[in-house]
N, C-alpha and C positions, 0 to 999 in steps of 0.2 A: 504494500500500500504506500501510494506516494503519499509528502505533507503538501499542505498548501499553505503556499506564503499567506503570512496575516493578513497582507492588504486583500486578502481576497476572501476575507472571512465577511458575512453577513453581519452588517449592522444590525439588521432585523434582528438576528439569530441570540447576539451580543448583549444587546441594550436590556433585555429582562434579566439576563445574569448583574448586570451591572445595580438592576434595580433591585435584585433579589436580595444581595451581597447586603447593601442597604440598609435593608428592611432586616433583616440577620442583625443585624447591629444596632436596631433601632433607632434608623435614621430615614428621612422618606425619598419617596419618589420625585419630589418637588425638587429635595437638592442634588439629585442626581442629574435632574435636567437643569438645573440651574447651573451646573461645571461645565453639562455639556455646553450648555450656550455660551457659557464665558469661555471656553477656549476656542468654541467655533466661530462665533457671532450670530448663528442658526438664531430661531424665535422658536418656543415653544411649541408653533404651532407649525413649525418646522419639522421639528422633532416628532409631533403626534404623524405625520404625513410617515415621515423615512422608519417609523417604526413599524411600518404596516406595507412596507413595501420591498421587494429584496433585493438592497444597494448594499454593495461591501465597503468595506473602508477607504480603501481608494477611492471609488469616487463620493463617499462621503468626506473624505476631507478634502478632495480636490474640487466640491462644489461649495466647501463653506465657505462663507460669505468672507468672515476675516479671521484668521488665529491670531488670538489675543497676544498681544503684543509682550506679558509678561508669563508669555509660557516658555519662553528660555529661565525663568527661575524656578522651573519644577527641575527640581535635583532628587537622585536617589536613588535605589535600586529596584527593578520589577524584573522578576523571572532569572537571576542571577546576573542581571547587565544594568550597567549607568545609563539611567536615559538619555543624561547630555552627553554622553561619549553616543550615543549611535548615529551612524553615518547616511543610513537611508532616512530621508524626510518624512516620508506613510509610517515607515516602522515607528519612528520617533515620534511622530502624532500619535497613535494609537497607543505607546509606551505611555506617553507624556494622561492621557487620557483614562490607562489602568492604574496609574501612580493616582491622578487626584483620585480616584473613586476607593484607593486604598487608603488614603489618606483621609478619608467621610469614614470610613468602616471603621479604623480606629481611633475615632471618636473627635479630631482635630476642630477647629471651627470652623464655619465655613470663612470668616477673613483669612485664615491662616490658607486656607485650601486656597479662596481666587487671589491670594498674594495682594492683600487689600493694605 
């Protein structure tokens, strides 16, 4: 069995784990979409659309609107790699995107999470 590269994973597929993860930690679905929209510039109702529809990563971040401009200060490690050392840009968006959602899960604020 082959892998498939990440960018080619369904957002669809993704975004309820992201939300589940969440909800396990007793935190909601609201600031799940609230990260996503801060690192994508997406709207809410953005997000209601691409969650019901099946776009992978790549062109989920190669149609968001803007990446927040302070998403070069998500540092840290996800899956055993530094997000700011990785080299391909989709990998590093979707890194950068499992890092805040791990950073809600344990319990952070959300200022500290959008780097407020």
């Amino acid at each position: 069995m082959s892998t498939r590269p990440i960018s080619q994973l369904l957002f669809t597929t993704v975004y309820p784990l992201y939300v589940q993860k969440a909800e396990r930690k007793n935190r909601t679905k609201e600031e799940v979409d609230a990260i996503i929209c801060w690192l994508t510039g997406y709207t809410r109702d953005d997000l209601v659309r691409y969650a019901n529809v099946n776009i992978n990563f790549q062109a989920f971040f190669d149609q968001a609107p803007a990446i927040h401009p302070k998403s070069s200060e998500i540092k840290g490690v996800v899956c055993g790699v530094r997000v700011e050392e990785i080299q391909d840009p989709i990998t590093q968006k979707i890194r950068w995107l499992d890092k805040l959602i791990d950073e809600l899960a344990k319990g952070k604020s959300m200022d500290k999470i959008l780097r407020s």
